[in-house]
DSSP file (Angstrom, degrees, kcal/mol; ACC not computed):
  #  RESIDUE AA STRUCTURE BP1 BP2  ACC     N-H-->O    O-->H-N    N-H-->O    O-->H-N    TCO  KAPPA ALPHA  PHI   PSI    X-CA   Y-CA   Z-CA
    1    1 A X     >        0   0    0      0, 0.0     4,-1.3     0, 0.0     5,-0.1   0.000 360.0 360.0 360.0 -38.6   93.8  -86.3   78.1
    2    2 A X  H  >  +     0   0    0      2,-0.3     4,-2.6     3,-0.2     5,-0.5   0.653 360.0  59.7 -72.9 -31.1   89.8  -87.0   78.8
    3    3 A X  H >> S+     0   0    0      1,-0.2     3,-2.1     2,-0.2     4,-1.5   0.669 106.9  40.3 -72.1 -91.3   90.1  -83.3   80.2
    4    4 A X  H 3> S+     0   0    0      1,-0.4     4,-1.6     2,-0.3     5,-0.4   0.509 117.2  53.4 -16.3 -54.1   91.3  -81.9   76.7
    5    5 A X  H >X>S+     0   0    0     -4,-1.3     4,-3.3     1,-0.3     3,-0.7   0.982 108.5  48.3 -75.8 -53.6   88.6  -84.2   75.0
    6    6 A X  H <X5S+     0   0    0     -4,-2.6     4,-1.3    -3,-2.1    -1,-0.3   0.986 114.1  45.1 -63.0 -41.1   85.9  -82.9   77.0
    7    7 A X  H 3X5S+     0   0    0     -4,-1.5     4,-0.7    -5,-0.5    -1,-0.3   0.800 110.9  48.6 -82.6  -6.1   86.7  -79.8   76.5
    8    8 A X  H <X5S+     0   0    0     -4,-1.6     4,-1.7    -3,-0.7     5,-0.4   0.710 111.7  54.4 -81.8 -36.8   87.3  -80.1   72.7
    9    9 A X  H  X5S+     0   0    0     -4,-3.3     4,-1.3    -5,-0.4    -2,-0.2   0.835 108.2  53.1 -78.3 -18.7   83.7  -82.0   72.7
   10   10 A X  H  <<S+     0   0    0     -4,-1.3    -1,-0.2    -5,-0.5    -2,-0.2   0.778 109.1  49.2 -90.6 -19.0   82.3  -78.7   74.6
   11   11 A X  H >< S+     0   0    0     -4,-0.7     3,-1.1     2,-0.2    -2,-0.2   0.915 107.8  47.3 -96.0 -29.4   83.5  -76.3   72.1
   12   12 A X  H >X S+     0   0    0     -4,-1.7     4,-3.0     1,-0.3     3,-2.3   0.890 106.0  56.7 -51.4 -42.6   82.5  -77.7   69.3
   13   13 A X  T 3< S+     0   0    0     -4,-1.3     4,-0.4    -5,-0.4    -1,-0.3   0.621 111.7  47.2 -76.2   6.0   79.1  -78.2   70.5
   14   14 A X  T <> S+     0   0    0     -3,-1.1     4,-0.7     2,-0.1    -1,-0.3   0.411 108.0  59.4 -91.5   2.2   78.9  -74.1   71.3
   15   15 A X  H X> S+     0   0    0     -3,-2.3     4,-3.9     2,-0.2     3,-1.6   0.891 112.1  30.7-100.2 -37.6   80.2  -73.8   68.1
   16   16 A X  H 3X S+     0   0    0     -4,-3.0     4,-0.9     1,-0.3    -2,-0.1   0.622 119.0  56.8 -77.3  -9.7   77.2  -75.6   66.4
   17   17 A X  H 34 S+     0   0    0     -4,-0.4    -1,-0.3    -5,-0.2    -2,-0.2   0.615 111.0  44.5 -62.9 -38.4   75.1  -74.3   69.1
   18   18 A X  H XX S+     0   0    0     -3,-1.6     3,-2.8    -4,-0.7     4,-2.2   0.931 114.2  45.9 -80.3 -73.5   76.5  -70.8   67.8
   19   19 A X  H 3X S+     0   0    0     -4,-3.9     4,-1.7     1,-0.3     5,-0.2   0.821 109.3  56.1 -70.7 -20.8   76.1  -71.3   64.0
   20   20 A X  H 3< S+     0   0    0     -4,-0.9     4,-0.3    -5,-0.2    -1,-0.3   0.464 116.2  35.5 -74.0  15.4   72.5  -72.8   64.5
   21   21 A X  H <> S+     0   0    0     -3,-2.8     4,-2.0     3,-0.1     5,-0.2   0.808 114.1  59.0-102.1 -47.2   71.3  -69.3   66.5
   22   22 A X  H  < S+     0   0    0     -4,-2.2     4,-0.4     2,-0.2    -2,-0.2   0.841 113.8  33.8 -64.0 -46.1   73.5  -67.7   64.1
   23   23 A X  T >X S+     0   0    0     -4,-1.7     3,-1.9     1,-0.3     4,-1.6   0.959 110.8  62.1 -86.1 -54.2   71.1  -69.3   61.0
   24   24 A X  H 3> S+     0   0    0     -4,-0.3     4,-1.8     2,-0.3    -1,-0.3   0.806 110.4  41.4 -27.8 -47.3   67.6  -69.2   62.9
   25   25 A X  H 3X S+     0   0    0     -4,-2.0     4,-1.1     1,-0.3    -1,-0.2   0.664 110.8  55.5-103.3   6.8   68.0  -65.3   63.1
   26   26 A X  H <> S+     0   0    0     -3,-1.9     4,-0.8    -4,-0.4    -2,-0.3   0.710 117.9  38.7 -87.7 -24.6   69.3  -65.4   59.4
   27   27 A X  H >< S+     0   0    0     -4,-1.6     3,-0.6     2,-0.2    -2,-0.2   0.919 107.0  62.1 -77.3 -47.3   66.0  -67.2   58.8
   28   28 A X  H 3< S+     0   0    0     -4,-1.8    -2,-0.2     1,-0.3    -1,-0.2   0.889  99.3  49.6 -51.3 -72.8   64.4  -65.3   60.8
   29   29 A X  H 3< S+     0   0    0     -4,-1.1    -1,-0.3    -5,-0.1    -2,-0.2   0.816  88.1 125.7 -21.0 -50.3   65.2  -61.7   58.7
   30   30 A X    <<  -     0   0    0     -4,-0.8     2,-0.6    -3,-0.6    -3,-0.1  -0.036  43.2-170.5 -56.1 125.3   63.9  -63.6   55.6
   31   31 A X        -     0   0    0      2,-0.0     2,-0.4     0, 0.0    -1,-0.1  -0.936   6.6-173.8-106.0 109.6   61.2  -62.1   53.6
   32   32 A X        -     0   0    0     -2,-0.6     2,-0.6     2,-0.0    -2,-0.0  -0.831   6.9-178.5-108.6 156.9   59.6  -64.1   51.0
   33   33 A X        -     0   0    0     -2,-0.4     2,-0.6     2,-0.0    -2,-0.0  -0.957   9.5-160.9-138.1 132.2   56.8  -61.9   48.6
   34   34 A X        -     0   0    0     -2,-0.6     2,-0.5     2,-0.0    -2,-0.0  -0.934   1.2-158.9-117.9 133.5   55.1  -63.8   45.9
   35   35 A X        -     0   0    0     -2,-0.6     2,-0.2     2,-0.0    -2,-0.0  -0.967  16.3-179.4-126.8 126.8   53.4  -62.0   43.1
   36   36 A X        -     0   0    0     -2,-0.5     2,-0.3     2,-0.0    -2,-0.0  -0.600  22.1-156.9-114.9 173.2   50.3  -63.7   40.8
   37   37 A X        -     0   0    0     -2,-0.2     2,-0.3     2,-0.0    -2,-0.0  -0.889   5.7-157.3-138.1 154.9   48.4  -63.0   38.3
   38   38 A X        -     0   0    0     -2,-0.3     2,-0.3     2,-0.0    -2,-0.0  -0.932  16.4-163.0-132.8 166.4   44.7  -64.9   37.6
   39   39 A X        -     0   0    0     -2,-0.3     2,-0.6     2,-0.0    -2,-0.0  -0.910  18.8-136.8-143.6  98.5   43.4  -64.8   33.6
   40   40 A X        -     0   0    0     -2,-0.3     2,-0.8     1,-0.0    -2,-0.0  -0.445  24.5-155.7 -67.8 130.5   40.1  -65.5   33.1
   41   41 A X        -     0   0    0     -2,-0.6     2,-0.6     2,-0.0    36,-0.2  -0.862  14.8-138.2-131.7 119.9   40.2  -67.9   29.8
   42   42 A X    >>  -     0   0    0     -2,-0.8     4,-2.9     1,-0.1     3,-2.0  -0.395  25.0-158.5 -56.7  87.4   36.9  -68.3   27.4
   43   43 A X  T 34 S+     0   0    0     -2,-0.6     4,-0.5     1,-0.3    -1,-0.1   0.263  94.0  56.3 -65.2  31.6   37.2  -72.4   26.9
   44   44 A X  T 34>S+     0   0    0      2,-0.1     5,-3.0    -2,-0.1    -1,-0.3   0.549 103.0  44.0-107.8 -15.5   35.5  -72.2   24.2
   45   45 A X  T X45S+     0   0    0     -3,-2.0     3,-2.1     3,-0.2    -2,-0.2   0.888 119.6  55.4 -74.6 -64.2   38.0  -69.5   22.5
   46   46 A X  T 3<5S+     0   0    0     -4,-2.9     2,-0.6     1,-0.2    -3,-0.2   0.899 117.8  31.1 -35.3 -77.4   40.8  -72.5   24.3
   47   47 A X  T 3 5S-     0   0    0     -4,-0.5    -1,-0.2     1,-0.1    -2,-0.1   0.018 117.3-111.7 -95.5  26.4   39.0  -75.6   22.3
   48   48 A X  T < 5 +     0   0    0     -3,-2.1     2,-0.3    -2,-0.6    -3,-0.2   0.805  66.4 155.7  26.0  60.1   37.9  -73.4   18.9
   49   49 A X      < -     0   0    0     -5,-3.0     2,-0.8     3,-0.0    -1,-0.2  -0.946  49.1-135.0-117.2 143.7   34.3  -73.6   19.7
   50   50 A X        -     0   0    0     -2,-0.3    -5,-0.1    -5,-0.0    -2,-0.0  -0.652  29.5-123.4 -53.7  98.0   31.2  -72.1   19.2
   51   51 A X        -     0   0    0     -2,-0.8     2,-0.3     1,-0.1    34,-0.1  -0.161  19.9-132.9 -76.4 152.5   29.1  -71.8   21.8
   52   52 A X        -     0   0    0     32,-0.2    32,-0.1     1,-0.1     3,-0.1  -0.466  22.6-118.4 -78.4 126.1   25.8  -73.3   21.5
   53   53 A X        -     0   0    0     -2,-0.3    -1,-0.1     1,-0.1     2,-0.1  -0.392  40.7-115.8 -56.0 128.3   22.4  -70.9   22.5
   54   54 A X        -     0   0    0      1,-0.1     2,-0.1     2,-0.1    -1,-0.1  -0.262  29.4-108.5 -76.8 157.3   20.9  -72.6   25.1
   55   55 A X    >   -     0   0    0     -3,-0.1     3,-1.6     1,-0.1     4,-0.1  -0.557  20.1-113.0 -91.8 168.9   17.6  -73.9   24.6
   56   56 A X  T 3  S+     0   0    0      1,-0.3     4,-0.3     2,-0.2     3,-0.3   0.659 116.8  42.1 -95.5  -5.8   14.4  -72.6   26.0
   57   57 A X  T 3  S+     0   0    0      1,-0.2    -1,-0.3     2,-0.2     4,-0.1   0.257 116.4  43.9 -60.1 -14.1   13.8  -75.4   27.9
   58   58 A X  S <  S+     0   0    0     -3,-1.6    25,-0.6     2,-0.1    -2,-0.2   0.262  89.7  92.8-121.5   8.1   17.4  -76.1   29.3
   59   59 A X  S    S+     0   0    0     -3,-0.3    -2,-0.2     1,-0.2    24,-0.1   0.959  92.6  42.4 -81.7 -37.6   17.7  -72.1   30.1
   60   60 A X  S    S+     0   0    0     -4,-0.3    -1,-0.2    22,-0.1    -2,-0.1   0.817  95.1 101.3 -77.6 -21.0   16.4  -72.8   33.7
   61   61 A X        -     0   0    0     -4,-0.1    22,-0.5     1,-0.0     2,-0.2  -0.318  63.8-142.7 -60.0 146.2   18.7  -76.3   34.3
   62   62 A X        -     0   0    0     20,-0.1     2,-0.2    21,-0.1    20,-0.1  -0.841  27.1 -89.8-124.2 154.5   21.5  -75.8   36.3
   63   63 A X        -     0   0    0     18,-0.3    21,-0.0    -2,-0.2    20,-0.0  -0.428  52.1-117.1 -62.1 118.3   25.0  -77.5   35.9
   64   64 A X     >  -     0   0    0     -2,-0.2     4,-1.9     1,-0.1     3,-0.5  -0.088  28.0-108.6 -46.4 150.9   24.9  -81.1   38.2
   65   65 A X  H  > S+     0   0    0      1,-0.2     4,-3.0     2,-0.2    -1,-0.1   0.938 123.7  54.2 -57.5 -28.1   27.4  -81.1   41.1
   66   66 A X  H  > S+     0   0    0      1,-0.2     4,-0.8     2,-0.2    -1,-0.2   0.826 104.1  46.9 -41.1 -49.4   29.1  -83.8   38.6
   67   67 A X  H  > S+     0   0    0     -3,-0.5     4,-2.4     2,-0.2    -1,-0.2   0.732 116.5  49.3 -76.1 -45.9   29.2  -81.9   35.5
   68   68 A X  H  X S+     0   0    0     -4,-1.9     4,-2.3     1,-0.2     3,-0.5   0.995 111.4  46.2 -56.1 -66.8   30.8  -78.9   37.7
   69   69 A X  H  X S+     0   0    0     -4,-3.0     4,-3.4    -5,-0.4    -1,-0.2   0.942 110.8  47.9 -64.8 -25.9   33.3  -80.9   39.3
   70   70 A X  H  X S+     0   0    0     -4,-0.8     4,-1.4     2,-0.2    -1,-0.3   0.913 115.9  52.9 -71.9 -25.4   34.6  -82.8   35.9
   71   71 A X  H >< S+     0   0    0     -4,-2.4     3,-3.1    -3,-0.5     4,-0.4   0.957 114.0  39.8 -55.9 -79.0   34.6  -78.7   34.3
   72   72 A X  H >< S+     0   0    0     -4,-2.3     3,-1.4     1,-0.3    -2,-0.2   0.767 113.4  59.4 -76.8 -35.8   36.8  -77.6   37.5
   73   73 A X  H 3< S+     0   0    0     -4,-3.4    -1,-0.3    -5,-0.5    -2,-0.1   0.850 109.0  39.4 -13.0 -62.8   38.8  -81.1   36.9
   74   74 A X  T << S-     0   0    0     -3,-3.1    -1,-0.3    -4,-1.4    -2,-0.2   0.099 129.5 -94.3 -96.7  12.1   40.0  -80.3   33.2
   75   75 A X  S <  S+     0   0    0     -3,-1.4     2,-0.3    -4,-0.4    -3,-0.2   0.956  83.5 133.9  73.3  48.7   40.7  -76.3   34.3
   76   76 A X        -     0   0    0     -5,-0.3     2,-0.3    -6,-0.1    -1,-0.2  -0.945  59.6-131.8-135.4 123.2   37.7  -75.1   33.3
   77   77 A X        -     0   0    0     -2,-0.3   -34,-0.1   -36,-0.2    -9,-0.0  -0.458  15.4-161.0 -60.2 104.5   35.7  -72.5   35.7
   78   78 A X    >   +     0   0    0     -2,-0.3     3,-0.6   -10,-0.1    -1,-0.1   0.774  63.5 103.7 -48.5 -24.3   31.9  -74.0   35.9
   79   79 A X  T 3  S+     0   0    0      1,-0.3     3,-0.1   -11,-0.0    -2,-0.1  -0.103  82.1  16.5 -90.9 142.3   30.9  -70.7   37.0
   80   80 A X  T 3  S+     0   0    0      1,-0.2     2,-0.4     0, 0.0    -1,-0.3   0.993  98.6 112.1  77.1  42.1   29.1  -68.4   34.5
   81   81 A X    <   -     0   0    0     -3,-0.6   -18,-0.3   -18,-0.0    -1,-0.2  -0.915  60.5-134.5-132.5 132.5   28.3  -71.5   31.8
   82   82 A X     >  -     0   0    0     -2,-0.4     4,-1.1     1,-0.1   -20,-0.1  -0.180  26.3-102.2 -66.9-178.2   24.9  -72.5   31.3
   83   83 A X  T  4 S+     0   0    0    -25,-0.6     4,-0.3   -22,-0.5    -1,-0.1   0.284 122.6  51.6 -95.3   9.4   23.8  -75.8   31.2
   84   84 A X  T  > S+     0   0    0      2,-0.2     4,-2.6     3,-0.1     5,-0.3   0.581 111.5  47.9-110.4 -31.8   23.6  -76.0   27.6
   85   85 A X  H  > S+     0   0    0      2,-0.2     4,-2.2     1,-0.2    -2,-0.3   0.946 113.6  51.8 -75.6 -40.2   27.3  -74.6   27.2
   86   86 A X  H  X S+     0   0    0     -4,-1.1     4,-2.9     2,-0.2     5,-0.2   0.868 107.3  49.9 -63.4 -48.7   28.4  -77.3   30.0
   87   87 A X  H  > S+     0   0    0     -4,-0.3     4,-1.6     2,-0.2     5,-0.5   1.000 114.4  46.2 -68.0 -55.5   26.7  -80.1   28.1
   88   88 A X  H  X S+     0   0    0     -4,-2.6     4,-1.8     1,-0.2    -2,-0.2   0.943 114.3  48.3 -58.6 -53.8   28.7  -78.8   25.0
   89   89 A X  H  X S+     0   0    0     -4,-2.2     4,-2.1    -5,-0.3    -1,-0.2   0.965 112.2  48.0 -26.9 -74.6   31.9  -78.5   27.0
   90   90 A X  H  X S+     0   0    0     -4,-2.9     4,-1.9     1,-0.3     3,-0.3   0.879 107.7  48.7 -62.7 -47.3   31.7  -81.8   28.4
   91   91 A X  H  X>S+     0   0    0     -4,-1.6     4,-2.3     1,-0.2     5,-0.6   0.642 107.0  62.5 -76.8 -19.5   31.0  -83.8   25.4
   92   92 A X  H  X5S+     0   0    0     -4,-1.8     4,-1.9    -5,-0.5    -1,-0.2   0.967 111.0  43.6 -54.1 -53.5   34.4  -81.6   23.7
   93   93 A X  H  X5S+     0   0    0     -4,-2.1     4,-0.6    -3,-0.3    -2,-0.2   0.783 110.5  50.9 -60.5 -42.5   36.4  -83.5   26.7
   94   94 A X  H >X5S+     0   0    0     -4,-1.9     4,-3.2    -5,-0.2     3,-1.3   0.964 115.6  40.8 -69.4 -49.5   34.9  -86.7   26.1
   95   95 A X  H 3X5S+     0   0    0     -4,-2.3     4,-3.8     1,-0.3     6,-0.8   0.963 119.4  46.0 -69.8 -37.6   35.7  -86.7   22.0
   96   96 A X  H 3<<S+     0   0    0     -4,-1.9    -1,-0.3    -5,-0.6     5,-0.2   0.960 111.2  52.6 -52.9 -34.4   38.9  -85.3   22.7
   97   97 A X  H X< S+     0   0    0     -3,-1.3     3,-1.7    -4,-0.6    -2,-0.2   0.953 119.8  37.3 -55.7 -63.6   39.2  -88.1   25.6
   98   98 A X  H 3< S+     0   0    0     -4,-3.2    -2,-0.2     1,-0.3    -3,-0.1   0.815 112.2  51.2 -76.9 -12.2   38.4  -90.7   22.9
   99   99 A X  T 3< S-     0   0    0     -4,-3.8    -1,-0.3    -5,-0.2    -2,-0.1   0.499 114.9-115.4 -83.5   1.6   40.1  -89.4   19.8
  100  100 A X    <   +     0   0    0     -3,-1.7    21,-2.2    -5,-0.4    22,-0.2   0.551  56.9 167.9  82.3   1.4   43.3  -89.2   22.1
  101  101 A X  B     -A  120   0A   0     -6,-0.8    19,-0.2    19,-0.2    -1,-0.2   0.098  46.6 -84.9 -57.5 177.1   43.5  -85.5   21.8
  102  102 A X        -     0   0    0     17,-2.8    -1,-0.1    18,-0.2    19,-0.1  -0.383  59.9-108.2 -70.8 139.7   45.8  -82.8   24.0
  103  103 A X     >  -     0   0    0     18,-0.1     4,-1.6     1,-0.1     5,-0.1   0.008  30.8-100.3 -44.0 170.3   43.6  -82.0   27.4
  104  104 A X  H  > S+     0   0    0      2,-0.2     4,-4.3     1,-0.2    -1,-0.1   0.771 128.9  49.5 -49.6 -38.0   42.0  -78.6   27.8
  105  105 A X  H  > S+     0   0    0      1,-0.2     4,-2.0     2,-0.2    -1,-0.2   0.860 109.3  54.4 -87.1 -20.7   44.6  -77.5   29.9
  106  106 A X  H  > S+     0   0    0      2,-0.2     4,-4.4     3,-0.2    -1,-0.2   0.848 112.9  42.2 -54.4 -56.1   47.2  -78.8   27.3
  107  107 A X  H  X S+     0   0    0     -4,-1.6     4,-4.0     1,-0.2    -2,-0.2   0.930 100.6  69.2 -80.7 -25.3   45.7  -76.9   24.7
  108  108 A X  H  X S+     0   0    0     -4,-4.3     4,-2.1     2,-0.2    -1,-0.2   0.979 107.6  41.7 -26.9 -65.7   45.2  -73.7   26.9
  109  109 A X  H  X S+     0   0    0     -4,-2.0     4,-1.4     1,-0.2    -2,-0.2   0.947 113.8  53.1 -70.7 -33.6   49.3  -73.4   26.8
  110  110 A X  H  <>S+     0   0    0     -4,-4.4     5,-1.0     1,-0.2    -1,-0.2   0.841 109.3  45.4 -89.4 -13.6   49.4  -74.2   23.3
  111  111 A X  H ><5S+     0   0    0     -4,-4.0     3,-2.6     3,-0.3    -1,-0.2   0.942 107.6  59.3 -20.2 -68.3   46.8  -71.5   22.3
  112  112 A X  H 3<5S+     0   0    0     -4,-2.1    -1,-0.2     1,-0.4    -2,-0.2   0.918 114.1  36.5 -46.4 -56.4   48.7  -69.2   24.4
  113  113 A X  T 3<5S-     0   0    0     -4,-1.4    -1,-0.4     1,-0.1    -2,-0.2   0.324 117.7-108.3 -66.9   3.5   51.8  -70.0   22.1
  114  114 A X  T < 5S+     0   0    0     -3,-2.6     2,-0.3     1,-0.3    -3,-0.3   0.799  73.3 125.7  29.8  72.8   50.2  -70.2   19.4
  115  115 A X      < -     0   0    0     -5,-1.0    -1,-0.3    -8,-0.2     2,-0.1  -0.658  58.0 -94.9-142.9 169.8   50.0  -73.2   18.2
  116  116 A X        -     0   0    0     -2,-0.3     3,-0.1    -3,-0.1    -6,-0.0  -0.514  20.4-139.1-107.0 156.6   46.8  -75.3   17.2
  117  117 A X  S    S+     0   0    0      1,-0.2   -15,-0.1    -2,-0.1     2,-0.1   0.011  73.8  90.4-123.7  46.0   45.1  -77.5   19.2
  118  118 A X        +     0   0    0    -17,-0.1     2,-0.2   -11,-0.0    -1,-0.2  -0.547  65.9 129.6-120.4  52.9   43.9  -80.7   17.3
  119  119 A X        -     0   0    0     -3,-0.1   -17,-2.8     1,-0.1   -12,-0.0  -0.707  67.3 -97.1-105.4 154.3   47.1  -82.4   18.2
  120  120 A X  B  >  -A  101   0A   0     -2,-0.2     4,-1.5   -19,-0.2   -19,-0.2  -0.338  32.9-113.7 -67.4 172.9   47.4  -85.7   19.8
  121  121 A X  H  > S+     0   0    0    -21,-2.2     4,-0.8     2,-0.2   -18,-0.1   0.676 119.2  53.9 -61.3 -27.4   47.9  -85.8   23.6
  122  122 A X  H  > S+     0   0    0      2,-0.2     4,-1.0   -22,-0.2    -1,-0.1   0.879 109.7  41.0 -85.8 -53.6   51.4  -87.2   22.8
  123  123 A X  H  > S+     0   0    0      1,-0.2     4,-3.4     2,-0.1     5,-0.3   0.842 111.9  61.1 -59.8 -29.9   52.8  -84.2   20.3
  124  124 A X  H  X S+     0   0    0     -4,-1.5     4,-1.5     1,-0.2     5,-0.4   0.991 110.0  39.7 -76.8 -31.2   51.0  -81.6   22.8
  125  125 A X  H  X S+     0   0    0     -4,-0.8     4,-1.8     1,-0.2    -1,-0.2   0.822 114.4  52.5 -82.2 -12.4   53.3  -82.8   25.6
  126  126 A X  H  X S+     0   0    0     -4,-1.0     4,-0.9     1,-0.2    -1,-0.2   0.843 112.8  45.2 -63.1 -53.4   56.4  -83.1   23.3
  127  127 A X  H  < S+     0   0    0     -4,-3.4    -2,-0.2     2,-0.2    -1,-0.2   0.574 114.7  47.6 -91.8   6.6   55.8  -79.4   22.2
  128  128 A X  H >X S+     0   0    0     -4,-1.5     3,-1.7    -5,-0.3     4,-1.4   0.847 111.4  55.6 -89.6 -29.2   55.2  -78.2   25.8
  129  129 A X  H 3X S+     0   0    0     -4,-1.8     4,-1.0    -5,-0.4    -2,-0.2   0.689 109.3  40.8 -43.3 -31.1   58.1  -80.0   26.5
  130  130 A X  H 3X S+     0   0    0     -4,-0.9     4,-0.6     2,-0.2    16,-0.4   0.288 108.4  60.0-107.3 -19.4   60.0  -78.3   24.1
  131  131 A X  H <4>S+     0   0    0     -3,-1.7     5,-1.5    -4,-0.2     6,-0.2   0.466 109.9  45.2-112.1  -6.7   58.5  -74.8   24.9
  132  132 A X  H ><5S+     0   0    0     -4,-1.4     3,-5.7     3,-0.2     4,-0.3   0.818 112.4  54.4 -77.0 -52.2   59.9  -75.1   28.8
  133  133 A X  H 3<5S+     0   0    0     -4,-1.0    -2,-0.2     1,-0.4    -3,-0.1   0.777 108.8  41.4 -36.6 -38.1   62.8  -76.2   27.5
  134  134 A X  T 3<5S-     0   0    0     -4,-0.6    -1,-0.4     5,-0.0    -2,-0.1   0.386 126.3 -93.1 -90.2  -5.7   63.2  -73.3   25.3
  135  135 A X  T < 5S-     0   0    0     -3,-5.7    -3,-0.2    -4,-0.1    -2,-0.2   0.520  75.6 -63.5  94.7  10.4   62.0  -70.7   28.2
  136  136 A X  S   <S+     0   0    0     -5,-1.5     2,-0.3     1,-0.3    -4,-0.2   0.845 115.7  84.0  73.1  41.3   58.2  -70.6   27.1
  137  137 A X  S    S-     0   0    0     -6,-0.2    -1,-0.3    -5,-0.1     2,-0.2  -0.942  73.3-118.2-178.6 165.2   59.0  -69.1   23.6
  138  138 A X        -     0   0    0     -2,-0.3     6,-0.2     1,-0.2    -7,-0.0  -0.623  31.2-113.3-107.3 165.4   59.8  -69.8   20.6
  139  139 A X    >   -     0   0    0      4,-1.5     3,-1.2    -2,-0.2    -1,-0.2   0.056  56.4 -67.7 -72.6-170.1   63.3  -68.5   18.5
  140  140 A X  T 3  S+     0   0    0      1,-0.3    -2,-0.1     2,-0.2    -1,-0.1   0.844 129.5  53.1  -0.7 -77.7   63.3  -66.3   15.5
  141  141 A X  T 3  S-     0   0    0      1,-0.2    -1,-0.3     3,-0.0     3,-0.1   0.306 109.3-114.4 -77.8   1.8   61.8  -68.4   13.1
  142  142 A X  S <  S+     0   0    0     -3,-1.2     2,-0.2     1,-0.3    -2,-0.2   0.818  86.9 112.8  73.0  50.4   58.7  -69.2   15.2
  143  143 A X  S    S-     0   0    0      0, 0.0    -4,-1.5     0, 0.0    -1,-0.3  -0.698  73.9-113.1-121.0 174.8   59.9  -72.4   15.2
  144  144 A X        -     0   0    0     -6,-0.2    -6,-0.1    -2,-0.2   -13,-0.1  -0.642  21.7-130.5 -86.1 170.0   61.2  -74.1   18.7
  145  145 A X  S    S+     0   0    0     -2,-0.3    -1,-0.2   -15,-0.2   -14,-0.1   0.950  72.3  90.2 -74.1 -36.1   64.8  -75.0   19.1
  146  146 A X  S    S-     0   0    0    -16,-0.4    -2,-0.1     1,-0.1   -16,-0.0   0.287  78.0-130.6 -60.0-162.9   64.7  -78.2   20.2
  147  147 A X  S    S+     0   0    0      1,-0.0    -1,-0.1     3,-0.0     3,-0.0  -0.219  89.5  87.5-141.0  23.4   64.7  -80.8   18.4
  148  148 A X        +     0   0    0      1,-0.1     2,-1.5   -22,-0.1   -22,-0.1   0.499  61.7 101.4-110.4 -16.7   61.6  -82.3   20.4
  149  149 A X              0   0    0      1,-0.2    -5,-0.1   -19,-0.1    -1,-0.1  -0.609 360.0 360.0-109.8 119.5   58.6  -80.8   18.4
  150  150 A X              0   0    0     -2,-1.5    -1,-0.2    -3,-0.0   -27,-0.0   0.107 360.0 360.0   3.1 360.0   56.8  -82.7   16.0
C-alpha cells in the first residue's frame, strides 16, 4: 500500500513538474509590444492663459531647481518657459490650489474633452470619473451618461 502511495505521490509530482515546463516555455514564446504616443501640451492653452512677455530684466533669470521641480510635479514640462512664464504658471497653481480648483493635470483631460476648466477639484474628478466610465467620450448629446456629472 506505501508502494502504490509512493508511486501515486511520484506521478503527480512529474505531472506538476510537466505542466510547470509545459507553462515556462508557454511564457517563454510570449511577446509583449507596447505602443505610445507623447503630446506636447501648451499649459497655458490647458489653464486659458495668456502668457505674460517677460520682462527685460527677468529675460536672463533662469527657472530655480524649485520652481522646475513643482512645474514637473503638476505635469507641466519646465523646459522651454522662461522665468517670467514660470512665475505666471506657478502663481496659476497656487490660486487654483487656494480657490480649490481641478489640478493642471485635471484640467488637461477636461480640455481634451471639452469641457471647461474653472471647476472645483471635486466636480473635475466626478466628471473624469464619469468620462472613464463612459469610455473617455461622451454619448450623442454631448452630454455623459452617467449620472455622475455635475
Amino acid at each position: 500500500m506505501t508502494e502504490a502511495l509512493d508511486e501515486a505521490e511520484e506521478e503527480v509530482r512529474q505531472q506538476r513538474e510537466q505542466a510547470r515546463i509545459a507553462e515556462a516555455a508557454r511564457r517563454a514564446r510570449l511577446v509583449a509590444t507596447a505602443r505610445f504616443t507623447t503630446q506636447s501640451v501648451d499649459p497655458f492653452d490647458v489653464l486659458e492663459l495668456d502668457p505674460v512677455k517677460p520682462r527685460g530684466w527677468d529675460q536672463s533669470r533662469q527657472l530655480t531647481d524649485k520652481q522646475r521641480s513643482l512645474l514637473a510635479k503638476q505635469g507641466i514640462n519646465p523646459d522651454g518657459i522662461s522665468f517670467s512664464q514660470g512665475k505666471q504658471l506657478i502663481a496659476e497653481i497656487f490660486r487654483r490650489w487656494e480657490g480649490k480648483l481641478c489640478s493642471f493635470k485635471q484640467a488637461k483631460v477636461l480640455r481634451k474633452h471639452g469641457y471647461g476648466t474653472d471647476v472645483s477639484f471635486a466636480e473635475a474628478s466626478a466628471t473624469i470619473d464619469a468620462l472613464a466610465k463612459n469610455g473617455w467620450g461622451r454619448s450623442s448629446a454631448g452630454q455623459l451618461t452617467t449620472a455622475d456629472e455635475r
